[in-house]
PATI-683259 format. One record per residue (C-alpha): x, y, z; residue in three letters. Coordinates in steps of 0.2 Angstrom, whole numbers, plus 5000, padded with zeros to 4 digits. Each point is the difference from the previous one (the first is absolute). Layout:
N
XYZALA
...
END
This chain:
40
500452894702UNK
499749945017UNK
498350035001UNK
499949914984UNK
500649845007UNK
499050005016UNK
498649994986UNK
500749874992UNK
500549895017UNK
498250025006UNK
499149984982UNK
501249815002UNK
499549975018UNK
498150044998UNK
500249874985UNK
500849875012UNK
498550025014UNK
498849974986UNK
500949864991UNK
500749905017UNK
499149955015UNK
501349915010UNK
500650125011UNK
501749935001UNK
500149984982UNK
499450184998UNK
501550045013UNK
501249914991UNK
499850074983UNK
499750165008UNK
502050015005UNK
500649924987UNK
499450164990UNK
500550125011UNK
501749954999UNK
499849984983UNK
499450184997UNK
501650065012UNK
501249904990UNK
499250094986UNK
END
C-alpha cells in the first residue's frame, strides 16, 4: 500500500518537473500535493 503511493507521489512529481519550469512554481505545487496526499 505504501509502496504503491510512493509510486504514485513520484509518477505526479516527475509529471510536474516536466510540465513546470519555474522553480518556485514547481515548489509551490509541489507542497500543496503533499499535504494534499497526507490529508488523503
Amino acid at each position: 500500500m505504501l509502496e504503491q503511493a510512493t509510486n504514485l507521489l513520484h509518477k505526479d512529481y516527475t509529471k510536474q518537473i516536466y510540465q513546470i519550469i519555474d522553480l518556485d512554481k514547481f515548489e509551490g505545487v509541489m507542497m500543496n500535493q503533499l499535504l494534499d496526499h497526507i490529508s488523503i
